[in-house]
Every structure is written in structure tokens, then in C-alpha cells.
C-alpha positions as CSV (number, residue, x, y, z in Angstrom):
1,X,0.0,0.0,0.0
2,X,1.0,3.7,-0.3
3,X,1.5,6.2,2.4
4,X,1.4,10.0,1.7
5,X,2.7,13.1,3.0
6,X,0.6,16.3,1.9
7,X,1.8,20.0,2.6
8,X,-0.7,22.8,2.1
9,X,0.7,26.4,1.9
10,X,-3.0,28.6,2.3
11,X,-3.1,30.6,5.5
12,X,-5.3,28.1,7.4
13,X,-6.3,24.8,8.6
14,X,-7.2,22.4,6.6
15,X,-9.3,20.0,7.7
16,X,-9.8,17.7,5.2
17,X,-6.1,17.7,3.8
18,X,-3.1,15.6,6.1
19,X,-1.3,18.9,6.4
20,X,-2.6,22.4,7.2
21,X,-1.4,25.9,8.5
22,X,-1.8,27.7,10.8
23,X,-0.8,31.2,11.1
24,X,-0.6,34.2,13.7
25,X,-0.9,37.6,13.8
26,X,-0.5,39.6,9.6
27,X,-0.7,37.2,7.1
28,X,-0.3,37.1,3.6
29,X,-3.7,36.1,1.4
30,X,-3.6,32.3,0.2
31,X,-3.4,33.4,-3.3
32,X,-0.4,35.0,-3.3
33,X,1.5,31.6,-2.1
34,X,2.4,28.8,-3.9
35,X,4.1,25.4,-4.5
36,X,6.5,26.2,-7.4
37,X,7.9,22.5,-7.7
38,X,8.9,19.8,-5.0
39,X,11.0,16.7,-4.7
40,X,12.3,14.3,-2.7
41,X,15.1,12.1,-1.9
42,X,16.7,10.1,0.7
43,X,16.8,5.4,1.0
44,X,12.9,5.9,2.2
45,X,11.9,7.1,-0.7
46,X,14.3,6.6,-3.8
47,X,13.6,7.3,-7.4
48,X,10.7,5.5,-8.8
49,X,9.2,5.0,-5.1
50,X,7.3,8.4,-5.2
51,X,4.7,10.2,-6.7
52,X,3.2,13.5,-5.9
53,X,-0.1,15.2,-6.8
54,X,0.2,19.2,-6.6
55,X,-3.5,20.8,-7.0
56,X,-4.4,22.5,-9.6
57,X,-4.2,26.3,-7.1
58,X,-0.7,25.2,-6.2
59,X,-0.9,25.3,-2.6
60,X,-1.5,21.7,-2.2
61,X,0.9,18.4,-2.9
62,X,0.7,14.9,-1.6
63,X,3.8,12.7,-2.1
64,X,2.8,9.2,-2.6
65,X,6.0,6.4,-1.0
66,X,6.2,3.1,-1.1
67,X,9.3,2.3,0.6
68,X,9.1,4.4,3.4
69,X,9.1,1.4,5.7
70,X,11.6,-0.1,8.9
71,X,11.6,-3.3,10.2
72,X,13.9,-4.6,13.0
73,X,14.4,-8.4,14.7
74,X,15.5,-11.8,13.6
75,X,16.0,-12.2,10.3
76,X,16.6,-8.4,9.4
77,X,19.4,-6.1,8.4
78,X,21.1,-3.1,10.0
79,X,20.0,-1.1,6.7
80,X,16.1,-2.5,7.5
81,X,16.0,-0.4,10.8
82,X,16.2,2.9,9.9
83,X,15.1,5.0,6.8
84,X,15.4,8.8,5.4
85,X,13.5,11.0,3.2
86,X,14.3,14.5,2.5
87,X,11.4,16.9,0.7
88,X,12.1,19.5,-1.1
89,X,9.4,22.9,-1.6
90,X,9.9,25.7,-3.6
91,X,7.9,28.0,-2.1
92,X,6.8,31.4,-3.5
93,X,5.7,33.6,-1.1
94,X,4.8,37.7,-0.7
95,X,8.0,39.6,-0.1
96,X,7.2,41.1,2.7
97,X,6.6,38.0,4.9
98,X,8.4,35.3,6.0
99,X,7.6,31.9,7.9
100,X,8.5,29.5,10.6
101,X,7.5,25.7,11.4
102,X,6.3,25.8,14.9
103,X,4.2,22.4,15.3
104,X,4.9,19.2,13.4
105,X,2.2,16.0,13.8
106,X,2.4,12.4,12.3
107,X,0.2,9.9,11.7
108,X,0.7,6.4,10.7
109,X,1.3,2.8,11.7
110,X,3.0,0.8,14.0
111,X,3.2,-2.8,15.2
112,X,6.3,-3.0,18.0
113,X,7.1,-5.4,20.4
114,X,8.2,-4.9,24.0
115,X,11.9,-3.6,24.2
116,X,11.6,-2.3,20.6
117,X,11.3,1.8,20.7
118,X,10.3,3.9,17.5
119,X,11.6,7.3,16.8
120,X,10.4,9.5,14.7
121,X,13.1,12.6,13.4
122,X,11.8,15.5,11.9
123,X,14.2,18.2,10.6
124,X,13.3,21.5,9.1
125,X,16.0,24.1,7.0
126,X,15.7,26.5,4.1
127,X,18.2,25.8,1.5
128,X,19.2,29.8,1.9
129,X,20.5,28.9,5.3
130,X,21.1,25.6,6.0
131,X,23.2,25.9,8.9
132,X,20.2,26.9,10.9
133,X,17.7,23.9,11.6
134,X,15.3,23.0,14.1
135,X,14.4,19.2,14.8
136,X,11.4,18.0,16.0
137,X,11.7,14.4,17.9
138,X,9.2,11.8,19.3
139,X,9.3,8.0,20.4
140,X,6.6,4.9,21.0
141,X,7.8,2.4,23.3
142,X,6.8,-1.4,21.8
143,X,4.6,-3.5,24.3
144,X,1.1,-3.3,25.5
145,X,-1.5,-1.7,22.8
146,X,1.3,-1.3,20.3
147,X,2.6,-5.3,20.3
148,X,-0.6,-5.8,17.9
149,X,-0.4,-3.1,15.4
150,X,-1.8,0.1,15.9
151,X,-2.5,3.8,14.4
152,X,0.0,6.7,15.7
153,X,-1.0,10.0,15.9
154,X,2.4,11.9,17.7
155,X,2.2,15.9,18.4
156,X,6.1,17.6,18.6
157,X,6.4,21.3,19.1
158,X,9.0,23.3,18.1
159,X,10.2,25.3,21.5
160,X,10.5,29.0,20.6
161,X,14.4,28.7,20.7
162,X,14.3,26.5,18.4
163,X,12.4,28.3,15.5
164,X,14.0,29.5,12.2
165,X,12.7,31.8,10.0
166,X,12.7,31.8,5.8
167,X,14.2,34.0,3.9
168,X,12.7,37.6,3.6
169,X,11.9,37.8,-0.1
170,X,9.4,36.1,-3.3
171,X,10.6,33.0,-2.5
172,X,12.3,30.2,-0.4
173,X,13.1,26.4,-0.6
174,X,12.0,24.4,2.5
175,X,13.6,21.0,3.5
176,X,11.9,18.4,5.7
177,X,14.3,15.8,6.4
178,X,11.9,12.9,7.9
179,X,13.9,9.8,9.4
180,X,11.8,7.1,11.2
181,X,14.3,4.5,13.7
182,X,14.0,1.4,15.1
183,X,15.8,0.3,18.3
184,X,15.5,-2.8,20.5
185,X,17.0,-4.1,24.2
186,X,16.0,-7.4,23.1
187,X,17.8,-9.2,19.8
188,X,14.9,-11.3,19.8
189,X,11.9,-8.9,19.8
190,X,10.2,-7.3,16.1
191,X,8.8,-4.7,14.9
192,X,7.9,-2.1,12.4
193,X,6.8,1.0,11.3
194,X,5.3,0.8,8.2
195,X,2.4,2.4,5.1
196,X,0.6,-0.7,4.9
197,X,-2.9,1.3,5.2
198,X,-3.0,4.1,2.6
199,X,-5.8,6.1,4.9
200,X,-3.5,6.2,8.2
201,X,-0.1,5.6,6.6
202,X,2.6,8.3,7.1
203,X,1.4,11.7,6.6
204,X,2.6,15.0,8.6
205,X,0.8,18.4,9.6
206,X,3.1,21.1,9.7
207,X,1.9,23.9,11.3
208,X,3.4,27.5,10.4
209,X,3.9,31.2,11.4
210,X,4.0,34.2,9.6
211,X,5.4,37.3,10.2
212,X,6.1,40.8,8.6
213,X,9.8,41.2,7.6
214,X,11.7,43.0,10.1
């Protein structure tokens, strides 16, 4: 099956789309921002693995993976335990503004045994600067409700130390930098982290804030 990841760049929440925004104070109107192209790369989602759907306004796009899984326990690999996958937005926003990440929340699927601890890795940079990040981190511990499979629905937020703004100016090119890890105490426990259901599978709300350049 196919997970998704869908980013939408209009000045509000979206409730029927995985990701919305949600903005403070000023903000620029939703026409005047846009998707100008996307991609993505990383060994969780490598060429041939991914599709993308961008609406027809431009502030919408899913990315469609199908190898965006990790498995750990007897019988699999190092490289099986952890995967990447980097996206790529050209964004073209109103001069005069300029936008942080502030909230980041996943959804998905997870089936873990006890010992065996998921972590999920969000980090967020503009290509103008990439020397300032911010990373956004959260874990499920395998065992009890999770040892037969269940959805995930994890909440991170970005302390206000933490945030970065883009570039002032008509445009900017945001990276998210997703990594999803397995670890276990026990050599002999399983699990995994996977899109096996398309309607729950991995998709991530990004929540933003704009501001007036300074």
C-alpha cells in the first residue's frame, strides 16, 4: 500500500487535507502563495518510489512512497532499521513576509514489540541557510497496545528557541528531512513502522507562522 505526506501552503487549517497551516498575527492572502515544484530524496523514498499530486491552485501536494518502511528483529538487516526521506518545496511567497515551522504531527502505523522503541526525526531548514535547523523528535515504546499493530497520531512542538525563519523575499526552498528509527534491548523482539494502510499511513501536519519582515 501507499503512504502520503501532503503540505498545504494557504493561511489556514485544513481540515480535510493531512497537512494544514496555521498562522498568527499579519498574514499574507492564500493566493499569493504557492508550490512552485517539489521533490524528494533520501533510501525511504528513492527514485521510482514516489509520486506527488500538486492541486491545480498550487498550494496543495501529496507525495505518494512506497518504501518508506523499517523493520527490525530476527531475520533483518542493519540497513532495514532505519530509513530517510528529504522533501524538497519551492515555495513562492509575498515579499514582505516570511515563515516558521512551529508544530509538526504524524500519523501512521506501527506494530512494536516490547523492548523495541520507534523514533520518529523531523528536521526543518531553508536551503538559503542551511546551517540553521530545528528538529522536532518523538518516540513509541513497543509492548502493551502497540505489540498488535496500531494507528499513531504523535504531536512535537517546536520550542521557541528553536524556530527559524525563511528568507525575507518572493521566495524560499524548505527542506523536511523525515527519518523514522528502530531500536531494541532485546535481539529477539520485532517490529515495524510501516504504510501498509494508505488512509492512516505516514502523513505530517506542519503547522506554520508568519510574520512581517523586520
Amino acid at each position: 500500500m501507499r503512504s502520503s505526506f501532503a503540505a498545504l501552503l494557504a493561511p489556514v487549517l485544513a481540515v480535510a487535507n493531512p497537512i494544514g497551516i496555521i498562522t498568527d498575527g499579519d498574514v499574507p492572502s492564500s493566493e499569493e502563495i504557492q508550490i512552485v515544484s517539489a521533490s524528494a530524496s533520501g533510501n525511504g523514498c528513492p527514485q521510482g518510489t514516489v509520486t506527488t499530486d500538486l492541486s491545480t491552485d498550487r498550494t496543495v501536494i501529496t507525495f505518494g512512497f512506497d518504501a518508506f518502511q523499517v523493520y527490525i528483529g530476527p531475520g533483518t538487516k542493519a540497513s532495514d532499521k532505519t530509513k530517510n526521506c528529504q522533501l524538497h518545496l519551492n515555495l513562492k511567497y509575498p515579499g514582505g513576509f516570511q515563515f516558521a515551522i512551529v508544530e509538526s504531527t504524524y500519523h501512521g502505523y506501527a506494530q512494536l514489540e516490547e523492548k523495541v522503541t520507534g523514533t520518529f526525526y523531523s528536521t526543518y531548514y531553508f536551503s538559503q541557510d542551511a546551517a540553521a535547523t530545528t528538529t522536532t523528535q518523538t518516540s513509541i515504546t513497543g509492548g502493551g497496545i502497540w505489540e498488535g499493530g496500531q494507528v499513531y497520531t504523535k504531536q512535537d512542538q517546536v520550542p521557541t528557541a528553536s524556530v527559524i525563519w525563511s528568507p525575507c523575499g518572493a521566495s524560499g526552498i524548505l527542506n523536511v528531512n523525515n527519518r523514522v528509527a528502530l531500536t531494541s534491548s532485546n535481539s529477539s523482539a520485532s517490529g515495524q513502522i510501516s504504510d501498509d494502510d494508505a488512509t492512516v499511513a505516514f502523513t505530517q501536519q506542519i503547522h506554520v507562522s508568519w510574520q512581517a519582515c523586520k
